[in-house]
C-alpha positions in Angstrom: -0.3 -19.9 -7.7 -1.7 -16.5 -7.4 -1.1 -12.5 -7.2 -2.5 -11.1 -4.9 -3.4 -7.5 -4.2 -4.1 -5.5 -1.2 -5.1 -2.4 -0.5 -7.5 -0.1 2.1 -7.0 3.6 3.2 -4.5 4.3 5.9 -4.7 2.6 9.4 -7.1 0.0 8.1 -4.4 -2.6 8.8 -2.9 -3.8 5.3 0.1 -4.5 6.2 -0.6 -6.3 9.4 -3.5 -8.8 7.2 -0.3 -8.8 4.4 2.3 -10.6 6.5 -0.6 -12.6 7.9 -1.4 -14.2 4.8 1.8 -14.5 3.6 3.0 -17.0 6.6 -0.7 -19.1 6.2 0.1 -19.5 2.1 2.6 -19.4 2.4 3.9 -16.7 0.0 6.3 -13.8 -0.7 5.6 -10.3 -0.4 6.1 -7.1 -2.0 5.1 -3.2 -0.1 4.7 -0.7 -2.8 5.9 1.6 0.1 8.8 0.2 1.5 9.5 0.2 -2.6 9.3 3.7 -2.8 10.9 4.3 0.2 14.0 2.4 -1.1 14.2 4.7 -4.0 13.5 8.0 -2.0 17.0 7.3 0.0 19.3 5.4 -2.5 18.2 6.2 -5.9 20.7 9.4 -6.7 17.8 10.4 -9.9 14.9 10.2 -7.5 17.1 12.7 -5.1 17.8 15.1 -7.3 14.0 15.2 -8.9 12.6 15.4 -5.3 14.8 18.3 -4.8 14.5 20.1 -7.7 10.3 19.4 -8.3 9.5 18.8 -4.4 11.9 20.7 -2.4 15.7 20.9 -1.3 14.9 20.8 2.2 13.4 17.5 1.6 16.5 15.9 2.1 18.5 16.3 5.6 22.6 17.2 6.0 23.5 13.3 6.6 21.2 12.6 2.9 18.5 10.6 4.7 15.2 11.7 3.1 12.8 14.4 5.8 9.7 12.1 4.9 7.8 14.3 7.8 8.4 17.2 5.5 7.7 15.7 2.6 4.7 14.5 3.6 3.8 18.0 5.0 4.9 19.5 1.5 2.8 16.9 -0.6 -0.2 16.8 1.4 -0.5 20.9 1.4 0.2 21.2 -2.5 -1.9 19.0 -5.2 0.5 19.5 -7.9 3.7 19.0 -5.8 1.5 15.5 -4.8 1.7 15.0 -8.3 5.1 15.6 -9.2 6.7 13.3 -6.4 4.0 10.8 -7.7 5.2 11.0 -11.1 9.1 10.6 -9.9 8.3 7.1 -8.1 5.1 6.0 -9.7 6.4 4.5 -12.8 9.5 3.3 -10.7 7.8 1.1 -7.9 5.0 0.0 -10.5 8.4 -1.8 -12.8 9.7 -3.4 -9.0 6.3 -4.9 -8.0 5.3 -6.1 -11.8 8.5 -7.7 -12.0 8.1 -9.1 -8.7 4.6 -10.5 -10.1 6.1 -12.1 -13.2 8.6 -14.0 -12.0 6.1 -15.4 -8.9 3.9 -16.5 -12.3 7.2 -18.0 -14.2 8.2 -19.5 -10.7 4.6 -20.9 -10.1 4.8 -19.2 -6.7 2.2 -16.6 -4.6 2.8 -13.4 -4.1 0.8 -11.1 -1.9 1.8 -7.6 -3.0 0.6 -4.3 -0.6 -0.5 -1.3 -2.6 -2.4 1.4 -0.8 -3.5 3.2 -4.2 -4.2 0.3 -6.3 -6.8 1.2 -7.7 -5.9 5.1 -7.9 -2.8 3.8 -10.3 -4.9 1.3 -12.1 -3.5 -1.7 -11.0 -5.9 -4.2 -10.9 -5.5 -6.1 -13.7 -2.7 -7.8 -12.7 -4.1 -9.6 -9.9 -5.4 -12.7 -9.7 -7.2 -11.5 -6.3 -7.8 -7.9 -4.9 -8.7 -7.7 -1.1 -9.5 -4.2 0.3 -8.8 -4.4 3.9 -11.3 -2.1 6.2 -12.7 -0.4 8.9 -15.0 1.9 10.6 -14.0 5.5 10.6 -13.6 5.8 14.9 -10.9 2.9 14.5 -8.7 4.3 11.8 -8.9 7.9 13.7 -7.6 5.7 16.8 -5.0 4.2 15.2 -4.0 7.7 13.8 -3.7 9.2 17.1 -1.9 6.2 18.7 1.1 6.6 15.4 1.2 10.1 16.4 0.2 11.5 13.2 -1.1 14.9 13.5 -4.7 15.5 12.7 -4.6 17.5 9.8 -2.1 15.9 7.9 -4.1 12.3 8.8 -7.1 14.3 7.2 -5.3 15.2 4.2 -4.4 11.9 3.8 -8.2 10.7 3.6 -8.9 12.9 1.5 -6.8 12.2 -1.4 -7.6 8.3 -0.9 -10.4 7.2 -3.0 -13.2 6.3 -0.4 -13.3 3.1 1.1 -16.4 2.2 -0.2 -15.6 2.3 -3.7 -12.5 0.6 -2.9 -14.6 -2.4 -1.6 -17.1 -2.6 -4.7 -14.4 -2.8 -6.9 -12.7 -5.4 -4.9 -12.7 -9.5 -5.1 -13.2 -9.9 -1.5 -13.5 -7.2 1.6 -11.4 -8.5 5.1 -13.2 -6.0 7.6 -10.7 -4.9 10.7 -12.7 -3.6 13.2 -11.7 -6.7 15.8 -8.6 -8.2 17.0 -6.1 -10.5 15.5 -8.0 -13.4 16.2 -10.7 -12.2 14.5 -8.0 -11.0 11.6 -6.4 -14.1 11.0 -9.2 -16.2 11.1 -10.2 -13.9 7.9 -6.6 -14.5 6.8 -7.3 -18.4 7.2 -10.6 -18.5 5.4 -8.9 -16.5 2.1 -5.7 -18.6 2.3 -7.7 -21.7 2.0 -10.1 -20.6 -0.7 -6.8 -19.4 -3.0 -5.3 -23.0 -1.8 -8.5 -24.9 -3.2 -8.5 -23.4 -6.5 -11.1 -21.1 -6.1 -11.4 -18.3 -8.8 -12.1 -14.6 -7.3 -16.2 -14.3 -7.1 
Protein backbone atom coordinates (compact mmCIF):
# COMPACT_ATOMS: atom_id res chain seq x y z
CA UNK A 1 0.00 0.00 0.00
CA UNK A 2 1.11 3.42 -0.66
CA UNK A 3 0.34 7.41 -0.81
CA UNK A 4 1.20 8.77 -3.37
CA UNK A 5 1.69 12.37 -4.33
CA UNK A 6 1.80 14.30 -7.41
CA UNK A 7 2.48 17.46 -8.36
CA UNK A 8 4.20 19.70 -11.45
CA UNK A 9 3.33 23.42 -12.54
CA UNK A 10 0.36 23.83 -14.75
CA UNK A 11 0.00 22.07 -18.18
CA UNK A 12 2.67 19.66 -17.23
CA UNK A 13 0.10 16.87 -17.37
CA UNK A 14 -0.71 15.72 -13.65
CA UNK A 15 -3.76 14.89 -13.98
CA UNK A 16 -3.57 13.04 -17.19
CA UNK A 17 -0.28 10.74 -15.51
CA UNK A 18 -2.81 10.67 -12.12
CA UNK A 19 -5.71 8.65 -13.71
CA UNK A 20 -3.05 6.73 -15.53
CA UNK A 21 -1.59 5.32 -12.64
CA UNK A 22 -4.48 4.84 -10.84
CA UNK A 23 -6.11 2.20 -13.51
CA UNK A 24 -2.29 0.29 -13.75
CA UNK A 25 -2.23 0.02 -9.56
CA UNK A 26 -4.78 0.05 -9.36
CA UNK A 27 -5.71 2.69 -6.86
CA UNK A 28 -8.15 5.49 -5.77
CA UNK A 29 -7.64 9.03 -6.24
CA UNK A 30 -8.06 12.31 -4.70
CA UNK A 31 -7.62 16.14 -6.84
CA UNK A 32 -6.82 18.81 -4.31
CA UNK A 33 -8.64 20.91 -6.98
CA UNK A 34 -11.65 19.37 -7.79
CA UNK A 35 -11.63 19.41 -3.60
CA UNK A 36 -11.61 22.98 -3.62
CA UNK A 37 -13.69 23.40 -6.22
CA UNK A 38 -16.47 21.41 -4.34
CA UNK A 39 -16.15 23.80 -1.53
CA UNK A 40 -16.04 27.04 -3.66
CA UNK A 41 -19.78 26.05 -5.00
CA UNK A 42 -21.54 24.14 -2.05
CA UNK A 43 -19.80 25.16 1.08
CA UNK A 44 -22.31 28.21 2.20
CA UNK A 45 -18.96 29.44 4.82
CA UNK A 46 -16.54 29.33 1.95
CA UNK A 47 -19.25 31.62 -0.13
CA UNK A 48 -19.61 34.11 2.16
CA UNK A 49 -15.65 34.46 3.01
CA UNK A 50 -14.94 34.53 -0.76
CA UNK A 51 -17.35 37.35 -0.99
CA UNK A 52 -16.58 39.30 1.81
CA UNK A 53 -12.29 38.74 1.55
CA UNK A 54 -12.27 38.09 -2.37
CA UNK A 55 -15.07 39.82 -3.96
CA UNK A 56 -18.98 39.75 -4.25
CA UNK A 57 -18.90 39.62 -7.90
CA UNK A 58 -17.05 36.35 -7.47
CA UNK A 59 -20.12 34.68 -7.39
CA UNK A 60 -22.84 34.81 -10.44
CA UNK A 61 -26.88 35.50 -10.06
CA UNK A 62 -27.72 31.58 -10.44
CA UNK A 63 -24.71 31.14 -7.16
CA UNK A 64 -22.37 29.20 -9.42
CA UNK A 65 -18.81 30.49 -8.47
CA UNK A 66 -17.10 33.19 -11.62
CA UNK A 67 -13.81 31.08 -11.25
CA UNK A 68 -12.65 33.24 -14.58
CA UNK A 69 -12.90 36.14 -12.22
CA UNK A 70 -11.57 34.77 -9.47
CA UNK A 71 -8.76 33.77 -11.04
CA UNK A 72 -8.30 37.18 -12.68
CA UNK A 73 -8.80 38.81 -9.02
CA UNK A 74 -6.26 36.38 -7.29
CA UNK A 75 -3.70 36.32 -9.83
CA UNK A 76 -3.55 40.44 -9.97
CA UNK A 77 -3.55 40.83 -6.03
CA UNK A 78 -0.93 38.82 -3.68
CA UNK A 79 -2.79 39.29 -0.61
CA UNK A 80 -6.25 38.54 -2.05
CA UNK A 81 -4.18 35.18 -3.42
CA UNK A 82 -3.63 34.78 0.05
CA UNK A 83 -6.89 35.22 1.64
CA UNK A 84 -8.78 32.78 -0.77
CA UNK A 85 -5.78 30.42 0.04
CA UNK A 86 -6.39 30.71 3.62
CA UNK A 87 -10.40 30.08 3.17
CA UNK A 88 -9.76 26.61 1.33
CA UNK A 89 -6.25 25.63 2.34
CA UNK A 90 -6.91 24.17 5.66
CA UNK A 91 -10.24 22.85 4.16
CA UNK A 92 -8.97 20.62 1.15
CA UNK A 93 -5.77 19.68 3.24
CA UNK A 94 -8.54 17.87 6.16
CA UNK A 95 -10.48 16.05 2.73
CA UNK A 96 -7.20 14.64 1.16
CA UNK A 97 -5.46 13.61 4.75
CA UNK A 98 -8.49 11.89 5.57
CA UNK A 99 -8.64 10.39 2.31
CA UNK A 100 -4.89 9.25 3.07
CA UNK A 101 -5.63 7.63 6.41
CA UNK A 102 -8.21 5.61 5.80
CA UNK A 103 -6.29 4.20 2.29
CA UNK A 104 -3.47 3.32 5.27
CA UNK A 105 -6.24 1.78 7.73
CA UNK A 106 -7.77 0.16 4.57
CA UNK A 107 -4.36 -1.12 3.32
CA UNK A 108 -5.21 0.42 -0.01
CA UNK A 109 -3.18 3.08 -2.69
CA UNK A 110 -4.05 6.18 -3.11
CA UNK A 111 -2.66 8.56 -5.69
CA UNK A 112 -3.54 11.99 -4.51
CA UNK A 113 -3.06 15.29 -7.16
CA UNK A 114 -1.76 18.42 -5.48
CA UNK A 115 -0.29 21.14 -7.68
CA UNK A 116 1.29 23.09 -4.62
CA UNK A 117 2.52 20.29 -2.56
CA UNK A 118 5.30 21.37 -1.79
CA UNK A 119 4.26 25.17 -1.45
CA UNK A 120 1.70 23.87 1.47
CA UNK A 121 4.25 21.47 2.93
CA UNK A 122 2.78 18.45 2.19
CA UNK A 123 5.23 16.00 1.73
CA UNK A 124 5.49 14.24 4.57
CA UNK A 125 2.63 12.33 4.14
CA UNK A 126 3.60 10.54 1.18
CA UNK A 127 4.95 7.52 0.83
CA UNK A 128 6.05 8.66 -2.89
CA UNK A 129 6.18 12.22 -4.46
CA UNK A 130 6.37 12.36 -8.32
CA UNK A 131 6.76 15.85 -9.97
CA UNK A 132 5.34 15.46 -13.35
CA UNK A 133 7.26 17.83 -16.10
CA UNK A 134 8.04 19.43 -19.14
CA UNK A 135 9.85 21.82 -21.25
CA UNK A 136 8.75 25.38 -21.14
CA UNK A 137 7.47 25.48 -25.30
CA UNK A 138 5.09 22.51 -24.38
CA UNK A 139 3.34 23.83 -21.31
CA UNK A 140 3.02 27.44 -23.28
CA UNK A 141 1.32 25.07 -26.04
CA UNK A 142 -0.88 23.50 -23.96
CA UNK A 143 -1.85 26.97 -22.50
CA UNK A 144 -2.76 28.39 -25.74
CA UNK A 145 -4.70 25.20 -26.83
CA UNK A 146 -7.05 25.62 -23.09
CA UNK A 147 -7.47 29.02 -24.14
CA UNK A 148 -5.96 30.61 -21.22
CA UNK A 149 -4.98 34.06 -21.79
CA UNK A 150 -1.32 34.79 -21.73
CA UNK A 151 -0.99 36.92 -18.88
CA UNK A 152 -2.97 35.23 -16.53
CA UNK A 153 -1.05 31.75 -17.68
CA UNK A 154 2.14 33.88 -16.78
CA UNK A 155 0.87 34.87 -13.48
CA UNK A 156 0.25 31.50 -12.87
CA UNK A 157 4.05 30.52 -13.31
CA UNK A 158 5.07 32.81 -11.49
CA UNK A 159 3.59 32.07 -8.21
CA UNK A 160 4.44 28.23 -8.71
CA UNK A 161 7.61 27.38 -7.14
CA UNK A 162 9.93 26.50 -10.19
CA UNK A 163 9.94 23.29 -11.68
CA UNK A 164 13.24 22.52 -10.97
CA UNK A 165 13.06 22.69 -7.38
CA UNK A 166 9.98 20.79 -7.50
CA UNK A 167 12.02 17.89 -9.10
CA UNK A 168 15.04 17.90 -6.52
CA UNK A 169 12.79 17.65 -3.83
CA UNK A 170 10.92 14.89 -5.45
CA UNK A 171 11.13 10.85 -5.12
CA UNK A 172 10.93 10.34 -8.75
CA UNK A 173 10.52 12.94 -11.95
CA UNK A 174 7.95 11.47 -14.90
CA UNK A 175 9.08 13.91 -17.82
CA UNK A 176 6.02 14.82 -20.42
CA UNK A 177 7.39 16.13 -23.26
CA UNK A 178 6.14 12.90 -25.48
CA UNK A 179 2.91 11.23 -26.04
CA UNK A 180 0.89 8.88 -24.09
CA UNK A 181 2.78 6.01 -25.05
CA UNK A 182 5.65 7.42 -23.93
CA UNK A 183 3.44 8.59 -20.58
CA UNK A 184 2.20 5.41 -19.60
CA UNK A 185 5.02 3.45 -20.22
CA UNK A 186 6.46 5.85 -17.28
CA UNK A 187 3.18 5.19 -15.55
CA UNK A 188 3.98 1.30 -15.97
CA UNK A 189 7.54 1.43 -14.79
CA UNK A 190 6.39 3.39 -11.28
CA UNK A 191 3.33 1.21 -10.83
CA UNK A 192 5.53 -1.83 -10.84
CA UNK A 193 8.33 -0.53 -8.70
CA UNK A 194 5.43 0.66 -5.84
CA UNK A 195 3.91 -3.05 -6.58
CA UNK A 196 7.42 -4.79 -5.85
CA UNK A 197 7.95 -3.19 -2.64
CA UNK A 198 10.34 -0.82 -3.51
CA UNK A 199 10.94 2.17 -1.05
CA UNK A 200 11.23 5.76 -2.68
CA UNK A 201 15.15 6.31 -3.71
Amino acid sequence: MAVIGITGSIASGKSTFRDMLARILPAETADADLIARDFLENDPAVRAGIKEHISPLAYRADGTSDRAEIRRIIYSDPAAKRRIEAILHPLVRTAWTSAADLARKENRHLVVDIPLLFETDAGLHFDFIITVACSPEVQNSRLTARGMEPDIARSIIRSQMPQDEKISRSTQVVWNDGDLEALRAQAEQFAGMVLSGASPQ
